[in-house]
N, C-alpha and C positions, 0 to 999 in steps of 0.2 A: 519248463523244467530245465535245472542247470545242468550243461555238459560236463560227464566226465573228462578226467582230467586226460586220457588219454583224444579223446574226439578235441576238447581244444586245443591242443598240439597239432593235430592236425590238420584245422585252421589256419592255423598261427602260420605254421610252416608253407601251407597255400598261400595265404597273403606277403609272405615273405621270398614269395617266388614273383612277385608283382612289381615289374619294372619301377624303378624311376618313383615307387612310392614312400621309402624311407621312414625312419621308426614314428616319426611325430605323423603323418597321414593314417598309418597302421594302428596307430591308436587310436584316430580318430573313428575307424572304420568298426573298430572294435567295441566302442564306446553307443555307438548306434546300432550295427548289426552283430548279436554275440555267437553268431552259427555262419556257417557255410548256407543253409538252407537258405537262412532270412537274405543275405544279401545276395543271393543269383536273383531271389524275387523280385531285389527293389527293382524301382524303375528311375530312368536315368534321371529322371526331373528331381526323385529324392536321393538319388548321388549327389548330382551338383549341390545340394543346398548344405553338403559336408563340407568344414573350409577347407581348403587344401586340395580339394577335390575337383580337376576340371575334365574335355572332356578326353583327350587324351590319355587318362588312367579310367575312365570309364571305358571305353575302349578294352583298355590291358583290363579290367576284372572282367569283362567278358569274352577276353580271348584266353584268360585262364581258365575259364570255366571249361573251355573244349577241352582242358588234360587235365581236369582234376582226378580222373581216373589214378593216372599216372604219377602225378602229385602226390596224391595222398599215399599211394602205393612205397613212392620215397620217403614222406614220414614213417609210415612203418616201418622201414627199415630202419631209420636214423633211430626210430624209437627204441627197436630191438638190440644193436648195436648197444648205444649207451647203458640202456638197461643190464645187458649183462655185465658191462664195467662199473654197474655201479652208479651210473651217472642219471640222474632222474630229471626230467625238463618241468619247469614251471614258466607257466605263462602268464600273461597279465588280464588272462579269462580265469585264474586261477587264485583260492583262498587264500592260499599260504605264498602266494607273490609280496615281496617283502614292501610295507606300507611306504616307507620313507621313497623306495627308488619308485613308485608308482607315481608320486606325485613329482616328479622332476618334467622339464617339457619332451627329453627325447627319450625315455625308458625303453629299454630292451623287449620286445614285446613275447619274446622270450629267455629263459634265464637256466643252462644246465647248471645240475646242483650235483655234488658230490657228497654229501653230510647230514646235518641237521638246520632249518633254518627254523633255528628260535626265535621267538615272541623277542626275546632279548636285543635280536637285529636292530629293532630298530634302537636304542640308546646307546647305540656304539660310536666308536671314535673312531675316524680312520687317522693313521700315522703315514708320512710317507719321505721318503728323501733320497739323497745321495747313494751312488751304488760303493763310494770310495769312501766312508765316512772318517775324519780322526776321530782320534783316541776321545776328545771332547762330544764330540758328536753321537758319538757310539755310547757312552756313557747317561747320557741326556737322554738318548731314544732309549735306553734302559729304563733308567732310573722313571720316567712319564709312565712307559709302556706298564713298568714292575706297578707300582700307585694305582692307574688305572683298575686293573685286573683286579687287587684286591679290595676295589671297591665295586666289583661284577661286574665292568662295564666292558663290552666287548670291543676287540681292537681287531680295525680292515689294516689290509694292504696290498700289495703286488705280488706278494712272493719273489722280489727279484733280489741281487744282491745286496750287502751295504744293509742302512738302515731297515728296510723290509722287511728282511730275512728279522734283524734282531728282533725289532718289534712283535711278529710273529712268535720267536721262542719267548722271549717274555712273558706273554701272555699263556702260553703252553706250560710252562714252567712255573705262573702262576696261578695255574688250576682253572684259569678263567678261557672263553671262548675265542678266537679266531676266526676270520674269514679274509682268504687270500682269491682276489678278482684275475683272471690272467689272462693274457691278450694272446690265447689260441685254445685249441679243443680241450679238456679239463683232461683227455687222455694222453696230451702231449704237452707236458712238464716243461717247461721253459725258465729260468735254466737248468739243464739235467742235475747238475747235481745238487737242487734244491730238491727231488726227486722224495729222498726219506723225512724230511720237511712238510713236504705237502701229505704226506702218507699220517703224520701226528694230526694236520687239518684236521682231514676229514673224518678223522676219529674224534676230536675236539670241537667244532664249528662245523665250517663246509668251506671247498672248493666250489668256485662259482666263473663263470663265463657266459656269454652272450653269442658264443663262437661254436658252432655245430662240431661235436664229436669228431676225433679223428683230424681237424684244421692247424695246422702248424702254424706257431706263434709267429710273424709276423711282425716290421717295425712301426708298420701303417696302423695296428689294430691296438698299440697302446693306446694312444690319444683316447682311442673309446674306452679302452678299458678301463683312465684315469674318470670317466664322468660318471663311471657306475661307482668306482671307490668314493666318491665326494656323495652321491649319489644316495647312497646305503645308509651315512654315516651323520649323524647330528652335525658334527665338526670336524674338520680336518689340521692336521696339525704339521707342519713342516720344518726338517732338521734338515739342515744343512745344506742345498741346494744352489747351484750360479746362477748367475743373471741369464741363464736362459736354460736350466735346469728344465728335467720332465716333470719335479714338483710340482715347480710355477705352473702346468696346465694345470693340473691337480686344483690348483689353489684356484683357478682361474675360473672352473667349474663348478667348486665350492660357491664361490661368489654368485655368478650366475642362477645359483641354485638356491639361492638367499638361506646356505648355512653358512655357519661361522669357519673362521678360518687362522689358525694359530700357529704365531712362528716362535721360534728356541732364537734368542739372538746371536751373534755371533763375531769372533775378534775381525773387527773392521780390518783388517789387512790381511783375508782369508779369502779367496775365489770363491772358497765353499759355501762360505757365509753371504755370499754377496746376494743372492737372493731372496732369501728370511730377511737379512738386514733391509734392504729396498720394498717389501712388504710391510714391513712395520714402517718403514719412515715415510712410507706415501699413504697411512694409516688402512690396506688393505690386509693389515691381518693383526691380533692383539699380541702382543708382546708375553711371551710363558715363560717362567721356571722353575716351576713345577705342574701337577697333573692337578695342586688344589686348586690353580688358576683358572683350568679348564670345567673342573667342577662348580668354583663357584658362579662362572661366566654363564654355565646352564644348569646350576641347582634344579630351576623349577622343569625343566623336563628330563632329568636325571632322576627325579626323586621317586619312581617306584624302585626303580633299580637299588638305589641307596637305602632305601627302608628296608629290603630286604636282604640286606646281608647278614651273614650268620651269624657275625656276633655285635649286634647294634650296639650305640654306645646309649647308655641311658637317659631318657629324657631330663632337661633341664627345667629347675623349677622358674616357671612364667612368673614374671615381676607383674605388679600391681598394674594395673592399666589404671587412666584420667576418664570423665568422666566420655571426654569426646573422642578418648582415642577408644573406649568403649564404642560409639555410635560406630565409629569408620571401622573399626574390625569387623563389626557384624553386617555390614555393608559388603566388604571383600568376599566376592564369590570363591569356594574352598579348588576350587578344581583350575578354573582359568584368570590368566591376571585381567586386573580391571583398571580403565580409564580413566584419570584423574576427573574428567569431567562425568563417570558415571560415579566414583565414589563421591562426589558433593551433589551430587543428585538425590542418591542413596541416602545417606547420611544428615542432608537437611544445613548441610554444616558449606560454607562458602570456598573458595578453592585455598584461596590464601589458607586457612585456617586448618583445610586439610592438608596441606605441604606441611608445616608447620608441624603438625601432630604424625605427619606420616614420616617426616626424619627423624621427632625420637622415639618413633614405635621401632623406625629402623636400628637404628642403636640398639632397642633392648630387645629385637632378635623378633617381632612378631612379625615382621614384614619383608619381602625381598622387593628393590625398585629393580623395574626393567627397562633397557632405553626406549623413551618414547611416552614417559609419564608416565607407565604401566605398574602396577603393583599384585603381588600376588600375598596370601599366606603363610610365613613359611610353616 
């Protein structure tokens, strides 16, 4: 039987008391034993054979165990605490832990939440940049931010000054959801007077942290707090940033994380710009400007989000199909893209012959290519 969501908190936060283990062990521990019970039982022979796991932290889980008394006594509190502010923990023994960040390698194996974490999470964008942006910059993170939203695709970020902040109202101001990640307790607002800012959140999206209730934001606690934003988000997108900007981690993370990564270019004789520009010219991130860029670059895992918008634009009438661009459509599986060499498998039809037909199926809109000879339906 699966633990209530309060008993896995309680876990979580045990195992989060365990020297020297750090969030990629903790997952692994998690991933194997999903109770407290089961792992006091194991035995050390099926510890070791967890990677990560030597004998050293076998050792620390059973010198934990002598105060889980006491341990767990402190999740209680932490839980009671939060709960009255509002703030609810989800862990990654938990449903509603959001898909995208669960499949990253260092996931938070805890997550406070202040809000709603919709199904929507995972098709979102995160935006991130400058705390100083110009007038150019600040217009661009608009103008993305504004586009996005009304096409329901929700927009991450920091909550911090600059670019953040705007992104955020944007998105607020266009009916659509937000979620601001922040590097300390979701009850200590960093910077204060984003304070009424974060208060529209969590009425709109949610406030989110990794950082136990009550923890004062911290300069050490960004860097993690940038791997959840990239983390959360299909794609991250970068306005305005230096050559050694906290974006560039952001982006860094993104990378790492094998999502996409999109920069706003910028006037070559701009500090500000210098690190979107050097992303794009060492081709670590695609060149945007606009949000249709970003749409068409992930049409095919954008597309529930886009099907349901409220006021869909009409479907267009399908042009004739040939005889063989008939064979290769019904070859294309409807849900995931498929492999040039499975669709002339499929189809009976030779490769050449499928390129050939699947450029101008592309043309006349039945096909999207993906890099890597991929093709999906559109």
């Amino acid at each position: 039987m699966e633990n209530n969501g309060n008993e896995n908190f309680r876990y979580v936060y045990f195992l989060k008391n365990l020297k020297n283990a750090g969030d990629v062990r903790i997952k692994r521990i998690l991933e194997v034993y999903r109770n407290a019970d089961m792992l006091e039982s194991a035995s050390d022979f099926d510890l070791i054979r967890i990677e990560g796991i030597n004998k050293s932290l076998i050792d620390g889980i059973h010198a934990l165990f002598k105060s889980r008394r006491e341990i767990f006594q402190a999740a209680d509190t932490m839980l009671e605490i939060s709960e009255s502010k509002g703030i609810k923990p989800v862990t990654l023994l938990d449903r509603d832990y959001p898909e995208n960040l669960k499949n990253i390698y260092d996931p938070p194996p805890v997550l406070y939440c202040k809000g709603e974490l919709s199904g929507r999470l995972n098709h979102s964008i995160s935006i991130v940049g400058t705390r100083y942006p110009s007038d150019y910059g600040r217009k661009a993170c608009l103008d993305i931010a504004c586009e996005l939203s009304s096409d329901g695709i929700p927009i991450i970020s920091g909550l911090a000054m600059g670019i953040d902040s705007a992104a955020h109202k944007a998105a607020l101001d266009g009916g659509s959801l937000t979620y601001a990640v922040l590097g300390g307790g979701i009850d200590k607002i960093y910077p204060p007077v984003n304070r009424p800012l974060s208060e529209r959140i969590a009425l709109q999206g949610a406030l989110l942290s990794e950082f136990d209730t009550g923890m004062q934001a911290e300069r050490m606690n960004f860097p993690r707090r940038n791997r959840i934003i990239s983390g959360l988000s299909l794609g991250t997108v970068i306005i305005e940033s230096g050559i050694k900007g906290g974006s560039l981690i952001t982006a860094e993370f993104a990378i790492d994380q094998n999502r996409e990564v999109f920069a706003v270019p910028g006037n070559i004789g701009s500090r500000k710009s210098e690190g979107c520009n050097n992303l794009i010219k060492k081709g670590a991130a695609k060149l945007i400007m606009s949000a249709e860029d970003i749409v068409s670059e992930l049409s095919y895992k954008l597309r529930d989000v886009l099907d349901k918008k409220i006021n869909p634009k009409p479907a267009k009438e399908i042009p004739q199909m040939s005889v063989f661009e008939t064979k290769i459509y019904a070859a294309l599986d409807g849900e995931e893209p498929a492999h040039i060499d499975k669709i002339s498998e499929m189809s009976g039809l030779n490769i050449s012959d499928c390129l050939v037909n699947l450029l101008m199926m592309e043309f006349k809109g039945f096909v999207i290519q993906i890099p890597g000879k991929y093709f999906l339906k559109r």
